[in-house]
N, C-alpha and C positions, 0 to 999 in steps of 0.2 A: 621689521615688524612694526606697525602701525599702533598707537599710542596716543589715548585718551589721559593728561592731567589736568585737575580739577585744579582753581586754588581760590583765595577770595576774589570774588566780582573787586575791579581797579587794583588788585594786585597783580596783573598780569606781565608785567615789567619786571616785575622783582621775581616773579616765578622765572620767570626767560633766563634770568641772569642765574637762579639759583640752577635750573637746569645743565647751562653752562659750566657753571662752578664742579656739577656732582659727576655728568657723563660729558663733557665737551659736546655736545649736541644744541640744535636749535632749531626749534617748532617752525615747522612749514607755513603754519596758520595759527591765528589766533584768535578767537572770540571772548566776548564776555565772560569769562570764570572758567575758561576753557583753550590748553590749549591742545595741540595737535604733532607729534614728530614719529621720524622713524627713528626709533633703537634695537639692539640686542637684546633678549631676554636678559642678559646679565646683568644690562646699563637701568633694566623696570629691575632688579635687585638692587640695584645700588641707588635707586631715587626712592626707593619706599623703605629702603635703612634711613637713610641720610635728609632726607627732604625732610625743614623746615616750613617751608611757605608750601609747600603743597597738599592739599586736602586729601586727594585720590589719585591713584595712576592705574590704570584700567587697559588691557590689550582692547583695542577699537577693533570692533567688529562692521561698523554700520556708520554712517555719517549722510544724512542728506534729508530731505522733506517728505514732509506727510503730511496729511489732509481730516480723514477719518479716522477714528477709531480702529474700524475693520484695515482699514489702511498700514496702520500701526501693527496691527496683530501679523497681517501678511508680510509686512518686513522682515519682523521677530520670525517668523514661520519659514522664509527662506534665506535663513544664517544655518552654520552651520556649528553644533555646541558639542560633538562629542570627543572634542580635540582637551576640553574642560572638564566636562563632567562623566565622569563613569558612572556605569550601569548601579552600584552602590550604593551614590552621593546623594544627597538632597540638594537643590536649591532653591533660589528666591530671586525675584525683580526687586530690587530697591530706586526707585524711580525719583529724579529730581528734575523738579519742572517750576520754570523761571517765566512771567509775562514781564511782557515792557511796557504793560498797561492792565491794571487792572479790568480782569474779565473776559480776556482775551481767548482764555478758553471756556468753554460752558460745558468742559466737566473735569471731574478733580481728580486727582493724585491717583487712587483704590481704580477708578474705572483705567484710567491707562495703566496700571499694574495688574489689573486681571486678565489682560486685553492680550496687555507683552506676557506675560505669564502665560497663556492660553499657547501662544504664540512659539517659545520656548517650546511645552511639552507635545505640540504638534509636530514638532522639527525634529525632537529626539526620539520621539517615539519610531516615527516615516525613516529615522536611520537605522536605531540602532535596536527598533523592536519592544522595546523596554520602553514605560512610562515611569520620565524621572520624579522620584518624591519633591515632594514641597515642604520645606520647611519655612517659617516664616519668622521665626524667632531663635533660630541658631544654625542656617543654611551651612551645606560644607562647601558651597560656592555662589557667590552670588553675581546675577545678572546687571549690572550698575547701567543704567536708561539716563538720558540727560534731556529733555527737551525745554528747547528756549521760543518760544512762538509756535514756528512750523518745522522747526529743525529736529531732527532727532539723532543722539548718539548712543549705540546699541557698543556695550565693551564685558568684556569679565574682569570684577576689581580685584586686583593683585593684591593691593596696598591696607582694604581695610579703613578705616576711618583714621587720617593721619593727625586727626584731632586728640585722638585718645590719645594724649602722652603717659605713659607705663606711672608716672612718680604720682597722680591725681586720684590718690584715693578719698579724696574726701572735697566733692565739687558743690560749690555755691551756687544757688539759684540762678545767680546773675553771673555764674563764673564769664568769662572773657575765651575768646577761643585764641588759644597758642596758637595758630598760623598767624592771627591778626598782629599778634605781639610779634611774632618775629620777622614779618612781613615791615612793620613801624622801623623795629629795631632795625633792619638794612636798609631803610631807607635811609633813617638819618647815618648812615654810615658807623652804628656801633662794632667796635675791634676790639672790645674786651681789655681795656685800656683806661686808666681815669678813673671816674669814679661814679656814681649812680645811686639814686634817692628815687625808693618806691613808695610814694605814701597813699593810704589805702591800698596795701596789697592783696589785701583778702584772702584767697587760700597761696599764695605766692607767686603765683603765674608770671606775672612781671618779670620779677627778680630771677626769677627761675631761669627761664627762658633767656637770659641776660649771661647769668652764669654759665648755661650749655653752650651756647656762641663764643664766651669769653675762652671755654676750657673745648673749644674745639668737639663737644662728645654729638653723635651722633645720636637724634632719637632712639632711633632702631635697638640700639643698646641698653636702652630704659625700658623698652616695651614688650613683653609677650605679643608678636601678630601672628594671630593665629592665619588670615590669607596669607601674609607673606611666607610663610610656614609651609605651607601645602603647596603656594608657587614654587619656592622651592625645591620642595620634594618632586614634584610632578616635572620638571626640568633637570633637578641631577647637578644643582648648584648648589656648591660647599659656602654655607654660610659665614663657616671662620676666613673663606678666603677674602669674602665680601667685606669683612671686620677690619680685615689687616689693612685694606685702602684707606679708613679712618682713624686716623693718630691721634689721641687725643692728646691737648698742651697740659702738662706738668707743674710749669712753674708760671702761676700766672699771677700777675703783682693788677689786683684790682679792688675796688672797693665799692660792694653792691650793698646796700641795705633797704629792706623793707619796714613798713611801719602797720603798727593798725591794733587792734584789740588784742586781747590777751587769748580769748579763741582762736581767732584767724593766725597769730601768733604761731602758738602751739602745729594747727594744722600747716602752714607754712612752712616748717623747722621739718615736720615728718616728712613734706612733697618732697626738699631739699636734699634732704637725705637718701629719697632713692631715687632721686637724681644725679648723686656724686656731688650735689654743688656745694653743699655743707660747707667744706672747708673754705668758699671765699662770699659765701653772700649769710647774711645775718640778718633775724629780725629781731626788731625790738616791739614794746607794747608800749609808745608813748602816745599823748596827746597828737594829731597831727594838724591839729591848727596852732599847735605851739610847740614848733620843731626845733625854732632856735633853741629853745630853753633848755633841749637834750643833745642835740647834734653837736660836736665839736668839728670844725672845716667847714669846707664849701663843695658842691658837689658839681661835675661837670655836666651830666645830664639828670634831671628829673621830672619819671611820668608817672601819671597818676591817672585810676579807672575810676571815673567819675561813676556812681552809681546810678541806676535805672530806680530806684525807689523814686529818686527827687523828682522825678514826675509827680509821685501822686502828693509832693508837700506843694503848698500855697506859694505862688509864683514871685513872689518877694523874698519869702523865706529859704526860697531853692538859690536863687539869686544870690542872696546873702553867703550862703554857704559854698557856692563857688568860688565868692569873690573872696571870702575869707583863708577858703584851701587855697587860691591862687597865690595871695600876700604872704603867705605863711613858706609855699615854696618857694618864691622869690626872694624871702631873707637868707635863705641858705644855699643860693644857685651863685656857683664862681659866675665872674663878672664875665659874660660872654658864653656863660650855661644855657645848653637848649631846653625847653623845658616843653613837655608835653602832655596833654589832656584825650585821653580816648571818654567820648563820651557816647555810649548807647538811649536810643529813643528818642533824645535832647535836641533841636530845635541846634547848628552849629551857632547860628546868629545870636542866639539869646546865651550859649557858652563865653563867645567874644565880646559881649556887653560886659558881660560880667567879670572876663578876666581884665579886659580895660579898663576897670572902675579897680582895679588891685597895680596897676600901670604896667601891665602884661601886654602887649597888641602881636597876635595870633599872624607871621612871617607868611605860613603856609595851612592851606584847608587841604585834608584828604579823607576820601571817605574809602568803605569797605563793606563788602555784603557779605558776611561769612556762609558756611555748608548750611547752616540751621535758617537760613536768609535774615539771619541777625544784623541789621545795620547798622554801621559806624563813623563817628565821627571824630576826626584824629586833629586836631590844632596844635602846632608846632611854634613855641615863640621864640 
């Protein structure tokens, strides 16, 4: 069976690998935030339990080029959907579409969602007699569309949005998307081992995601998915047996803590909790530009989500306040601590100024496009 995964634009390395790790498989093709393999229906159960770095896993129906609008519709019009949707069901097009240049296409998102939509209900109708309902705001299946330029990929999403981790009940404006963090996290080769300093944690994301790697737990296990639910059911796959592949580790000797206000605090301590990770990651609510003055030890890794506000302070003042988070984490980074900065909207070059005036110089630059085309930028020193 043919298989559409999503994960961040430039994490597509780290999806491969994670791939490998979940189903011993490896994607024929690769594109931009996209990749492509054959699996078992079991093995799209077991990557939308278990996948960390992956945004989406979609059985691919369609893969190749289009031109028009009408083009598009005609595609969508000769797939075939009633293998997916019964006579009962509602669905929806959730369309995600990427230019490599702005303006690429001269029309938006809603017209190739009516288009593929049209498209759909012409195809099931011509089978199976029946016009399938549209729900647009709580589909019992949805049609997941990928288009990057001229390319298009037509799949039904298994997986659900792999962003929604089950523990986030309470999400910050500017929350940070868990594939990005755990995407970071295998790269610098985190094993749940050592120690780890989140300062600015916000709702705990970080740390979170730090502790689920540490303790081995499988998203899937934290999350209600309501598609992987119904993929299931509609395939006749026991979900406990899918569990049991996933062991989680026990006795895990590590030390994660987060930092930040007394709010984000609180909301942190809750995500944590129905997480499981409670027992080895902790926040506190200190100062975090004066970390020494609470922290006892040194920590082997620490990263920190530079906030998307400091855009709108005065470019001296934003400056300032990098330079000062960065010195503040460098007093308390064991001698040979990786230390790392994800910073959204932020200019990388003007982060690496700033951390160089705190005597930080930035080893490796990576960036990441997340599902929401949120951009990031990840400096590692």
């Amino acid at each position: 069976m043919k298989v559409l995964c999503e994960s961040p634009v430039n994490f597509e390395e780290l999806a491969e690998e994670e791939i490998e790790r979940l189903i011993q498989r490896y994607p024929y093709e690769v594109k931009p935030g996209r990749l492509f393999l054959d699996c078992s229906r079991r093995d799209i159960a077991k990557l939308c339990y278990g996948a960390r770095v992956l945004e989406r896993v979609s059985i691919l129906l369609f893969d190749g080029r289009w031109e028009t609008l009408e083009d598009m519709q005609s595609i969508a019009e000769h797939l075939s959907y009633r293998d997916y949707i019964d006579g009962n069901e509602s669905f929806a097009v959730e369309n995600y579409r990427v230019e490599s240049e702005p303006g690429y296409h001269s029309f938006k998102t809603p017209e190739m969602e009516k288009h593929l939509g049209q498209g759909v209900i012409n195809s099931y109708q011509g089978e199976a007699g029946v016009r399938p309902r549209v729900n647009l705001e709580a589909p019992d299946v949805t049609v997941r569309t990928y288009v990057y330029d001229d390319g298009l990929a037509i799949g039904i999403n298994c997986s659900g949005d792999l962003n929604e981790r089950g523990y986030r009940w309470v999400i910050p404006r500017h929350a940070i998307s868990p594939t990005v963090v755990s995407g970071l996290l295998s790269h610098i080769k985190w094993e749940g081992e050592g120690s780890l300093l989140n300062p600015l944690c916000w709702d705990g994301t970080i740390s979170i995601e730090a502790g689920i790697m540490a303790k081995n737990i499988a998203p899937g296990s934290i999350s209600y998915n309501f598609a992987l639910q119904k993929f299931l059911k509609r395939n006749n796959i026991d979900l406990e047996e899918i569990k049991q592949e996933f062991q989680t580790r026990r006795d895990v000797k590590v030390r994660i803590v987060g930092v930040d206000k007394e709010h984000w605090v609180s909301v942190a301590k809750g995500n944590a909790e129905r997480a499981n990770v409670a027992d080895i990651v902790e926040f506190e609510k200190w100062p975090v530009l004066k970390l020494k003055n609470f922290l006892t030890g040194e920590f082997d890794l620490i990263i920190s989500h530079i906030p998307t506000y400091l855009e709108r302070m005065p470019y001296d003042a934003a400056g300032r306040l990098i330079s000062k988070l960065a010195f503040a984490m460098k007093e308390v980074a064991r001698e040979g601590a990786k230390i790392a900065l994800l910073a959204e909207l932020i200019y990388p070059e003007f982060v690496m100024e700033n951390l160089e005036r705190a005597g930080l110089t930035p080893r490796e630059i990576l960036s990441a496009i997340a599902y929401n085309k949120r951009e990031y930028s990840i400096l590692i020193c």
